[in-house]
N, C-alpha and C positions, 0 to 999 in steps of 0.2 A: 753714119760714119762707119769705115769698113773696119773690121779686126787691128790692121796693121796700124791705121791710121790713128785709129783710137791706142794703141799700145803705147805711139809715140806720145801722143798726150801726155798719157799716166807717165810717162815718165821722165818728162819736164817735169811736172808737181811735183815727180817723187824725189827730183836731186835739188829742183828748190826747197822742197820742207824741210831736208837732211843737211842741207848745205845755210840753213835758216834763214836767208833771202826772201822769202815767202812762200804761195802756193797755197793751193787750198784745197783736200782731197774731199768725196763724200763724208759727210757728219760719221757714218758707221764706219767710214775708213780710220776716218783721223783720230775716233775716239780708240779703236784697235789698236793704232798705230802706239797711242800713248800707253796702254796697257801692255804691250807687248815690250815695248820700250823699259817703262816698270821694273818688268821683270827682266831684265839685263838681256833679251834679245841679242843678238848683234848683228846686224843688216846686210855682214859680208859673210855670217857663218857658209858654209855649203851644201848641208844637208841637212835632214831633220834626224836627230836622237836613235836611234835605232835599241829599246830597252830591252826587248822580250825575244828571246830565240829562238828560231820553229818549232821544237816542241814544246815552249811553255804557252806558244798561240794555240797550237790545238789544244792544249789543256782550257785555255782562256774562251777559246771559240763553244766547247761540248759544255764550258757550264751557263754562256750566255744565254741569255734569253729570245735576243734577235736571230738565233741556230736554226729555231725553227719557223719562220718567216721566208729563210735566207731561197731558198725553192722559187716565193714565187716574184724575188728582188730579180734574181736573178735570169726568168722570163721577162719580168720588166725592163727591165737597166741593161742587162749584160749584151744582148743580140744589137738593141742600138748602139751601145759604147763601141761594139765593133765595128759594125758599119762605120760611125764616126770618129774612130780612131781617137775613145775615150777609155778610161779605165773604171771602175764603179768600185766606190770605196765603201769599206761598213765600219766604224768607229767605235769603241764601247763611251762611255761615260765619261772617260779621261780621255780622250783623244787617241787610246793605241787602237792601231789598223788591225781588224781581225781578219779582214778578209781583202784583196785587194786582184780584182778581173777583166781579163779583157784580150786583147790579142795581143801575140807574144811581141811585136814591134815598139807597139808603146809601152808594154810591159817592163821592159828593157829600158828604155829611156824614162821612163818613172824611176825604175831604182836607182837610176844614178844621183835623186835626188833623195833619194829614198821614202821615195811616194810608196810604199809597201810595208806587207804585212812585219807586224812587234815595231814601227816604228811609232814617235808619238810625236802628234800633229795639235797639242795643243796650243792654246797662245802662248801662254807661259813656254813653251820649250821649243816653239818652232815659229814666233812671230804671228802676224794676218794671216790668216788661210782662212778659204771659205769652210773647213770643219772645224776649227780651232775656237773661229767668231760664230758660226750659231751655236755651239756648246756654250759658248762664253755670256748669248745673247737668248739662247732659249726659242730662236727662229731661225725661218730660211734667210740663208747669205749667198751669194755668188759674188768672188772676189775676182776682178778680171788682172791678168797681166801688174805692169809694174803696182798694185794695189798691194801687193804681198811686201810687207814688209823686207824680208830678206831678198835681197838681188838674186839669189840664184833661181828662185822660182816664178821670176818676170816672163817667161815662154811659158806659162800655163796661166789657165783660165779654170777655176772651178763651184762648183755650184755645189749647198751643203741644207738636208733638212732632216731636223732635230726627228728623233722617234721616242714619245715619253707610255709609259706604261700606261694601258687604259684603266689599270685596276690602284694603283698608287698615285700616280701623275709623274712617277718619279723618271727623270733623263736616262733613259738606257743608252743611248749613241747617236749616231747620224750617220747618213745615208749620204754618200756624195757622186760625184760625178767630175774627173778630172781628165782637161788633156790640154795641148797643145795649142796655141792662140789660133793657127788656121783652120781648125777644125770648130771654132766656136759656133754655135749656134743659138739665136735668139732666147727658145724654148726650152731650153737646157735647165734654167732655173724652174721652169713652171713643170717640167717630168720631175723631176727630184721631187719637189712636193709632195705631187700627186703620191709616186711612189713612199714616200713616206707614211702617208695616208692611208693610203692600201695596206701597208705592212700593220699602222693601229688598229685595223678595222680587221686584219687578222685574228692580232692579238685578241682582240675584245673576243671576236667568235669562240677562242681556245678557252679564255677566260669562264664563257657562258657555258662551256661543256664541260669546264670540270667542276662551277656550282652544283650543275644539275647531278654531277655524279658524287658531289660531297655531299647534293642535301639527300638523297635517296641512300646514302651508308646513314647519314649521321639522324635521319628522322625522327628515328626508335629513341633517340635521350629527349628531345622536345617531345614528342607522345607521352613520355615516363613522368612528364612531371604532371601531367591529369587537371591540367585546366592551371596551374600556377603559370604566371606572366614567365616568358623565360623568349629566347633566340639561340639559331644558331649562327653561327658567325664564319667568315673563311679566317685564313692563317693570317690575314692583314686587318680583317677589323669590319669587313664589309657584311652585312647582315642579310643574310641567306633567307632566313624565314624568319618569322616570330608568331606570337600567341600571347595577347589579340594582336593585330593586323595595323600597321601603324601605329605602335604605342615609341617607335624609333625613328629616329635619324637612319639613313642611308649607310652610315660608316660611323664606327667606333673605336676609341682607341683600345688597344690590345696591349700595349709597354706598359702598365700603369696598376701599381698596388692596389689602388683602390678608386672602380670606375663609377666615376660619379653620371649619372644618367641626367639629361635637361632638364627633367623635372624634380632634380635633388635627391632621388633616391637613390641610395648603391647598388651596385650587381655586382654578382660574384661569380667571377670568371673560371670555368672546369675545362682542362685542355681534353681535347679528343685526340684520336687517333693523326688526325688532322683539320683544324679549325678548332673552336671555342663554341662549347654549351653554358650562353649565359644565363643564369638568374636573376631574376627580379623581382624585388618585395609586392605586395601589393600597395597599391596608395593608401598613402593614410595608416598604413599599418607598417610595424617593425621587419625588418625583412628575416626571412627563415633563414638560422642557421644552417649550414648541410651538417647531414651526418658522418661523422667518422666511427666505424668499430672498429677495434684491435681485440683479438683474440691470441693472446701471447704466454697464457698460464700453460705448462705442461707441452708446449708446442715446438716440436724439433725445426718446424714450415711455420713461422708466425703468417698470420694473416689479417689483412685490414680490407674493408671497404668502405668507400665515400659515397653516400646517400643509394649503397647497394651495387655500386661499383666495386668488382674486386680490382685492388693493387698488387701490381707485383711488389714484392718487398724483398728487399735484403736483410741480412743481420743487422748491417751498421744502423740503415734506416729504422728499422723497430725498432732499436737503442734508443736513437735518435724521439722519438715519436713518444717512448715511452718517460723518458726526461720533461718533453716538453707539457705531456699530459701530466706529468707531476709535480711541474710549474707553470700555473695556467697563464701566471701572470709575466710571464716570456724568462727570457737567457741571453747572455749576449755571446757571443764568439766563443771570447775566453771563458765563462762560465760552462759554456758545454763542453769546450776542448779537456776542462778540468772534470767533469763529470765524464765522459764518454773515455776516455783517454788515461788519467788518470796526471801523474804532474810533467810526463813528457809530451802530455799533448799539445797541438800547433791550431789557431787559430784557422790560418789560411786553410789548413784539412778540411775543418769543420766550414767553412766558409764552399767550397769544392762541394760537399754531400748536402750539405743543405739547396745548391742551386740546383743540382739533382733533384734533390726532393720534392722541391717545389716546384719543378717540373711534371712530377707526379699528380700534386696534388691539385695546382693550381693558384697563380697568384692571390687569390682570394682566402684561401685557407689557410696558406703559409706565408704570416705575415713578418716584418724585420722591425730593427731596433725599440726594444729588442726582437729576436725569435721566436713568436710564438704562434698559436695555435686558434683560427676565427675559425673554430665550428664545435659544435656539440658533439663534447668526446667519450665517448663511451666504454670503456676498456673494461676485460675480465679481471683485471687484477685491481680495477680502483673501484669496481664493485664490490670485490672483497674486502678492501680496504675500508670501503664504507661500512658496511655491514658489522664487520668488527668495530669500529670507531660509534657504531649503534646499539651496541649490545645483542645483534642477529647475532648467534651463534651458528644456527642451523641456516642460514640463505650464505653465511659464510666458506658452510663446510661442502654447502652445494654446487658453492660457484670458485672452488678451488678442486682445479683439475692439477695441478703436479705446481713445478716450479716456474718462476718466471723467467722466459726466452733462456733455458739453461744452457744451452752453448753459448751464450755472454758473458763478457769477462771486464763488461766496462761498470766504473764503479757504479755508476748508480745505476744498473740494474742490477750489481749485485747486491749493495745496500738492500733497495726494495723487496729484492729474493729472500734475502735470510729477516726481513720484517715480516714478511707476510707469511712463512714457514714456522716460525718462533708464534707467531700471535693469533694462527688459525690453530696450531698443534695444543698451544697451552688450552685456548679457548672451547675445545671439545674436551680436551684431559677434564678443566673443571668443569666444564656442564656436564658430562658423564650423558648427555643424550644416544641411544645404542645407533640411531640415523644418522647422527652428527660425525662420531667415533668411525662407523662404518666406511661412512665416504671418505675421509681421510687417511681410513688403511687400506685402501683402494689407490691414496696413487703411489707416485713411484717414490716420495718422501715417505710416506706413513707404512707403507708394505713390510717393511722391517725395524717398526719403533715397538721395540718389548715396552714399554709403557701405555704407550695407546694401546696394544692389543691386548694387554695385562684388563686395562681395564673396561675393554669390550667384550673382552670373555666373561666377565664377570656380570652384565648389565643383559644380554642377551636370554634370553629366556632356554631354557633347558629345552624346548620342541623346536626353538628354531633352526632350522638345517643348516643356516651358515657358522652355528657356536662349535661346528667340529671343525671346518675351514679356515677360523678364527684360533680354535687353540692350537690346530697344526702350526700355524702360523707363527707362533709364540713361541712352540717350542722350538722351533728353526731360527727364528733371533734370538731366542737365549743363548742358544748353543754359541753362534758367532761373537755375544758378548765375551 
């Protein structure tokens, strides 16, 4: 049956199904036809939607992903659309036209229905089309003539295949091919395909070249862990390398607080630069905590690293860090907002810095309700803390370098400051040890306590060269007493 002929067909069916006399379109027409119906459709509208204005397509088109395919769509599709006085359409995900080519003729007679680009061509907003229904169906469709729901696009004929991410699965758009009923051609649906195809099989190629350039940056953190089971992962979950060789699945998920691996063990997820450094316990055994140090006593720059990774840190984040290491057993929002804050603190703040955070750290470490802390914490100042709560006088006075995080002004670090100044200072006063004394008037708290240095002068031995260092020392805080 010729174009024309076949037109006229379709469109007896289509004014008996509309006019409910009967008629009977193809299965994938007549179930579009209901769907599109559904959503309140209207069969005599005249154009399709026109949402996105030329410059919010170019914004839309530079962050697509089908941007970079579009080179060699366009050796495919575009040179025949001309000849055959077609237009080659590209769709994202929703149905808006990112890109719409061809000769300026039909060009023209496309927009008058508004077959062009920021329009949106899905079912829901524009009826049966052949991009609307494979979006909708997740395959190739070719919708001929009166098959289109809305009467005004009964003079085209178009053919439509879906393009899904090689690396997620997920529907990035469709590929189509639109024009005029006398320019129809048989093969029309089986090029869209292909070209659809061609464009995955791009994709996949770009895909495979930037594994190869993730896993030769990211190598060096799998080598680090020296024989512990561990992967590296890309940004979506798919597993780049591991050690040993096969202890995974293909793909993992990466949204999820705590990744439970096939065979029931956890892994603990460390974001990289780009992609994920996962760990994995050994079988049979507990999985290794990571390491956290913070080094925040005396420190204008606090600093932390996780299993020897250094963090950048901020003030508020050491705050933050330094709370949670001083309740291991978590915090909830508002408990931090009241620590961190003090009573004008906001919840949602603390909710903001902690997603931060845990960006830093990794969903693994920094776990919620409440907030707290999965890994072996190690801080200079809860070593001091320890040590005094042990009767260490002298490992106390060792590992207290000045005050804690002293440009912080939130309460509970300043709490913990004036504890740990009060109970290292009194704790050398009465042990009278001259090593213990010594290091605490070394730093920048003890430098000027006529008491401590009252009673180092006194403990220090008459030959040792720092006893005249020491009572200069004294006599320069007595003065200012």
């Amino acid at each position: 049956m010729d174009a024309e002929r076949q037109s006229h067909a379709l469109s007896r069916v289509y004014d008996s199904v509309l006019a409910g006399v009967g008629g009977k379109p193809r299965p994938v027409i007549s179930d579009s036809w209901h769907r599109s119906l559904a959503a309140h459709v209207d069969p005599e509208q005249r154009e399709a939607p026109v949402v996105y204005e030329p410059s919010e397509v170019v914004d839309l088109r530079d962050a697509h992903p089908l941007a970079s395919v579009l080179p060699m769509l366009r050796e495919t599709l575009v040179s025949i659309a001309d000849e055959a006085m077609h237009v080659m359409i590209i769709t994202d995900a929703h149905g808006y036209v990112l890109w719409c080519e061809g000769e300026a003729e039909i060009r023209r007679a496309a927009d008058r229905v508004h077959l062009t680009e920021g329009a949106q061509w899905s079912e829901e907003a524009s009826g049966t089309n052949a991009m609307g229904t494979a979006l909708a169906l997740g395959r190739s469709v070719t919708v001929h003539s009166a098959e289109h729901l809305v009467r005004a696009y009964h003079g085209w004929t178009c053919a439509a295949s879906p393009v899904r991410d090689p690396d997620t699965g997920r529907m990035l758009g469709v590929v189509d091919i639109s024009g005029p009923l006398r320019t129809v051609h048989p093969a029309m649906g089986a090029l869209v395909s292909a070209a659809a195809r061609l464009a995955e099989g791009q994709l996949q190629v770009q895909i495979a070249t930037r594994d190869e350039r993730l896993r030769a940056r990211n190598m060096r953190h799998l080598t680090a862990l020296h024989g512990e089971p561990g992967a590296l992962l890309s940004p979506t979950g798919r597993v780049l390398a591991a050690e040993p060789l096969g202890m995974l699945p293909g793909r993992l998920a990466v949204d999820v607080d705590r990744l439970v691996l096939p065979d029931g063990r956890v892994g603990v997820l460390e974001p990289l630069a780009e992609g994920y450094l996962l760990r994995v316990p050994r079988a049979g055994g507990p999985a290794r905590m990571p390491l956290l140090e913070l080094a925040f006593l005396g420190a204008e720059h606090p600093t932390a690293s996780l299993d020897g990774r250094e963090l950048p840190l901020s003030l508020r984040h050491a705050e933050i860090l330094t709370a949670l290491a001083l309740h291991p057993a978590g915090l909830t929002a508002d408990q931090l907002a009241l620590r961190l804050y003090g009573e004008r603190g906001n919840p949602t703040t603390v909710r903001a810095e902690m997603h931060r955070l845990r960006a830093q750290l990794g969903d693994g470490v920094l776990v919620t309700r409440p907030y707290r802390l999965r890994a072996d914490v190690r801080g200079d100042f809860a070593a001091v803390r320890k040590a005094l709560r042990g009767g260490d006088v002298v490992g106390a006075a060792a590992g207290y370098r000045g005050a804690l995080l002293p440009r912080s002004e939130a309460p509970v670090v300043c709490e913990e400051r004036e504890d740990l100044l009060a109970g290292v200072r009194r704790a050398v006063i009465t042990l009278g040890d001259a090593e213990s004394l010594w290091e605490f008037t070394r730093t920048e708290d003890g430098r000027g306590d006529a008491e401590a240095l009252q009673h180092l002068s006194r403990v220090l031995p008459r030959g040792d060269f720092r006893r005249e260092l020491v009572v200069g020392e004294l006599r320069r805080a007595l003065a200012e007493l």
